[in-house]
N, C-alpha and C positions, 0 to 999 in steps of 0.2 A: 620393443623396449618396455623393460618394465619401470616404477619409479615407487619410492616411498613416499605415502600422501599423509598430510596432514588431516584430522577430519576432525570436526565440534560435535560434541554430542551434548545433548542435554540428559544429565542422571541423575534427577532429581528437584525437586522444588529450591530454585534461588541456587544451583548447583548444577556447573559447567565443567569439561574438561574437552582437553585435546586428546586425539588419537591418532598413532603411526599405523598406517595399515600400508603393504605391499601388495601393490597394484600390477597385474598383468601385462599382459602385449595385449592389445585389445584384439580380441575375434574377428572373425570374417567380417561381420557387420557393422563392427563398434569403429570407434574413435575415443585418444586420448585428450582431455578438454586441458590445459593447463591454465589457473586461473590467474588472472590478473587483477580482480576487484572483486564482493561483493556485498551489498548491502544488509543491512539489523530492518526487518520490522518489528521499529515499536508499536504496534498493534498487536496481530496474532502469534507475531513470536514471543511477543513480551505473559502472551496466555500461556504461552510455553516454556518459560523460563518460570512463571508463576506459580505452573502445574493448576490452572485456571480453564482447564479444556474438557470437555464432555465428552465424558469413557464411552460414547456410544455413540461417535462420529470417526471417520475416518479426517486426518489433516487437510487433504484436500481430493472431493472426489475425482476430480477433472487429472489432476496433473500424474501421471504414472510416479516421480518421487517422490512425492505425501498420500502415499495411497495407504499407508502404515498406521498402524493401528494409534493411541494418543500414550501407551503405557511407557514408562521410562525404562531402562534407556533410548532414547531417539536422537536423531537428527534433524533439524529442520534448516528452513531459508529458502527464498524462491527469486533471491536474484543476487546471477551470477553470469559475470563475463570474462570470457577470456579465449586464445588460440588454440585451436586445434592443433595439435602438435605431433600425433600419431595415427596412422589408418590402416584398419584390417584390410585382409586384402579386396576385398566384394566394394567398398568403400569410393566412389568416386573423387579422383584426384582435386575436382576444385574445392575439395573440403582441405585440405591441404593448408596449413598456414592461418585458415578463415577465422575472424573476432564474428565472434559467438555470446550470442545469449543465451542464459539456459536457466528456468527454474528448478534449483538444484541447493542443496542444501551447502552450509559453509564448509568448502576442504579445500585443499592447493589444489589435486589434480581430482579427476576421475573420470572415470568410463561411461560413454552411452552413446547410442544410435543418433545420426544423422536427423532422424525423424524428432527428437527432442530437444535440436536445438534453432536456435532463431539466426540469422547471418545480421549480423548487423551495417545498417547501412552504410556505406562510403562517407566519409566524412561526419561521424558520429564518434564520439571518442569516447573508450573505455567507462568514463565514470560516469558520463551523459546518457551511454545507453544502459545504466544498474537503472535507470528510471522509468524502464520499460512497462514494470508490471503495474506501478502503482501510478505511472500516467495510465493508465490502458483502464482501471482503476476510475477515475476521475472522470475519463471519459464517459464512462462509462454511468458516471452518478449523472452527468449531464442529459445525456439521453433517456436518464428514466424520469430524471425530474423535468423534463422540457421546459425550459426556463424561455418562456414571451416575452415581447417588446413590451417595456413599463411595467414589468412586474418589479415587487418590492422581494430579495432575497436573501437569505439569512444561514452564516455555515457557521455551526458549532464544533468547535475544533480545529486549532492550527497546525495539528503534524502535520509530517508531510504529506498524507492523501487530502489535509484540508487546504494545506497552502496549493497545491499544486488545481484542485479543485476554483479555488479563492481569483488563480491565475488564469482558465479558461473562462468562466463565468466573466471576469473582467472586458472579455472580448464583446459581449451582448448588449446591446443596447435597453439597459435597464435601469429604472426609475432608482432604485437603490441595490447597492449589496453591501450587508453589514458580517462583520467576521465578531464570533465570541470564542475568548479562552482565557486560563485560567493563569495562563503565564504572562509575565508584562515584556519578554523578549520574542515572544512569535506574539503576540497583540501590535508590537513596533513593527513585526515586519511584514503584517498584514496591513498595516497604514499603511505602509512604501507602496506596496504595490497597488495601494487606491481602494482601499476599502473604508466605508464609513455611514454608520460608526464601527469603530471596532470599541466594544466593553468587556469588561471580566463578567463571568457568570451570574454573580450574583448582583448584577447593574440591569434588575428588571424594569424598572418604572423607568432608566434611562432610555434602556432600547424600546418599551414600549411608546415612551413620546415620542424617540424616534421614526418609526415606522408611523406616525400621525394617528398615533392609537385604535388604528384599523386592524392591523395584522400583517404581517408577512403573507404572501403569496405561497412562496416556497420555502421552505427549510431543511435544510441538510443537517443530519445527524452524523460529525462521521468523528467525534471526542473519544468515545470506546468507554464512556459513561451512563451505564443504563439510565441514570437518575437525570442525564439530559433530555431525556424525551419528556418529561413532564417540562422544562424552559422550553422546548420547540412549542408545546402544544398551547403553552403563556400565549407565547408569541404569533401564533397563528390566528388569522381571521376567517372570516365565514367558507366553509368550503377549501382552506387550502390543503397545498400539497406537503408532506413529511416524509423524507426521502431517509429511510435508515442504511447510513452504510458501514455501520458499526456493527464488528461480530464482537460479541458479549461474551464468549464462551458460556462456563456455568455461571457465571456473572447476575445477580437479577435486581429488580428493585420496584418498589411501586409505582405505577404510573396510572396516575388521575385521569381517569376518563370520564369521569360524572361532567356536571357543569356544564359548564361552555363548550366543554371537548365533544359531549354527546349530541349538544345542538347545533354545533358549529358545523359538521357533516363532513369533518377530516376525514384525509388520507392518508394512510400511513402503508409506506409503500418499501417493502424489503428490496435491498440492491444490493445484487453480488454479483461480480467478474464474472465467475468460473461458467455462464450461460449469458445469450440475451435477449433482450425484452421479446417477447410473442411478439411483439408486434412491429419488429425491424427485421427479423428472421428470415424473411422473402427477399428483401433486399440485400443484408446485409449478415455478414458472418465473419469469425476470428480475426479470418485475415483482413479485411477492410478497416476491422478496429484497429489491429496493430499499425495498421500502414497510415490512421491518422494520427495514434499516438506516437510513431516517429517522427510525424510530422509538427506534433506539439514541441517535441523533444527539440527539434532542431530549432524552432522560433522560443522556446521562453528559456531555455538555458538553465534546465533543473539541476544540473548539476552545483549551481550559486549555494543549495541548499544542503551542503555536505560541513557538517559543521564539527564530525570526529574523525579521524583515521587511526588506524591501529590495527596492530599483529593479531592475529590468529591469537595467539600466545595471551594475549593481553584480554580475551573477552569476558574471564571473571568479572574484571573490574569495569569494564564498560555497560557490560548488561548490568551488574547491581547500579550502577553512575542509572543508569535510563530507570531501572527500576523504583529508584530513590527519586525520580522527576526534576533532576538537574537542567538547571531553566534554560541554559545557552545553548543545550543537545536539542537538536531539532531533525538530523540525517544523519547515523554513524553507520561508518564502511569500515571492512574490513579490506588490508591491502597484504596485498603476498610476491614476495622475492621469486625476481621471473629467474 
């Protein structure tokens, strides 16, 4: 079967379009994925909508569909679910029908190998498992920051790699976890879920009485504000840990390292998905990560946190909405007619 696909492309700085492309009978090998959801990040997609990306990186080295250079025209997005709905013939039959995850860029349908996509588990529904990547994500800040019993910890940034971050952390038996952001609608909903304090950015003397004007323990970076690392480093006490999980693109800004930062004998410790720690690697790899953030998935019910839906058709106006920092946007999905 072949089928007309919708696909987003980004051409241009702050400048979005659809495109009709006719899509094959897939190959021997391939399969037809037909989508049924998939998610906006506003993080490094919002680099890409921005045209805020470093000509001399590839999107993502790990994933075969961001392996494309950063120049416009492109496609981006790396979470999408939906049915398999065609198989070449080399293709085994239990793919057949299968809800699929795939990091793949926003379009109704398209084509690819078995091998790049994820089966999502029984009793996971569509818009629960769009929260694969960036729980996996989160998890992932956890095990590099090793967050101990009676540490005092601190996440700047409520999107949603910080809420969802905000909501595993919660699980630790820990002396404090304080949440900062700069919106008073994910500040509320980082209360709910038990975080305290939660302050705005610029409430330093309040979170530093806070934390009993020692320091934070740990601090996570994950605002996508270079100028936040100098509030982490405020807020850090002798020896702690600064967990960045902010990709800046070309993004930059000063950060204070004299002072206190130089005596204090910080750590400042780069965290990204797409590899993990040296030091889990013996035991542990991709798949083990996935199989706990399913298991995140199914206990905290990320999907609570989808606060847009909207067409394909509609993403001008949503990505300028996220770009403009519209306080009530916190998860926008896109949905596509099965």
């Amino acid at each position: 079967m072949s089928v007309l696909a919708q696909q987003l492309w980004f051409t241009a700085p702050q400048q979005v379009e659809v495109r009709e492309q006719q899509l094959s009978a897939p190959t021997a090998g391939e399969v037809l994925v037909q989508t049924l959801c998939s998610a906006i990040s506003a993080g490094t997609e919002l680099l890409v909508y921005r045209g805020q990306l470093p000509a001399d990186i590839s999107l993502d080295a790990t994933l075969v569909n961001l392996q494309q250079s950063t120049a416009y025209p492109l496609q981006y997005g790396y979470a999408s679910v939906g049915r398999v709905v065609a198989l070449g013939r080399e293709v085994d039959a239990s793919w057949r029908d299968a809800l699929v995850f795939a990091f793949q860029p926003h379009a109704s349908h398209f084509l690819t190998t078995p091998a790049n996509l994820i089966r999502v588990p029984d009793g996971i529904e569509p818009e629960a498992a769009l929260f694969l990547a960036n729980m996996e994500t989160a998890v992932n800040l956890v095990q590099d920051g090793q967050p101990a019993i009676g540490e005092k910890v601190v996440v700047l940034g409520q999107g949603i790699v910080g809420m969802l971050l905000l909501q595993l952390l919660q699980q630790f038996p820990l002396a404090q976890l304080a949440a900062v952001d700069a919106l008073a609608d994910r500040r509320q909903r980082a209360l709910a879920i038990g975080a305290n304090p939660v302050a705005d950015p610029t409430a330093v003397a309040e979170l530093q009485h806070a934390l009993s004007n020692t320091g934070a323990d740990l601090v996570y970076e994950v605002s996508g504000v270079p100028a936040a690392l100098n509030l982490a480093i405020t807020l850090s006490g002798y020896a702690s840990r600064i967990v960045i999980g902010s990709w800046y693109g070309n993004k930059s800004a000063a950060i204070e390292l004299g002072g206190a930062a130089h005596r204090n004998r910080l750590q400042l410790i780069t965290s990204q998905v797409s590899t993990l720690a040296p030091a889990l690697s013996g035991r542990w790899d991709k798949q083990r990560r996935f199989d706990v953030a399913w298991q995140m998935i199914r206990q905290l019910n990320p999907q609570q946190w989808i606060t847009q839906r909207a067409a394909l058709t509609d993403a001008s106006t949503l990505y300028q909405q996220i770009h403009n920092g519209r306080a009530d946007l916190l998860q926008a999905v896109f949905t596509y007619p099965t």
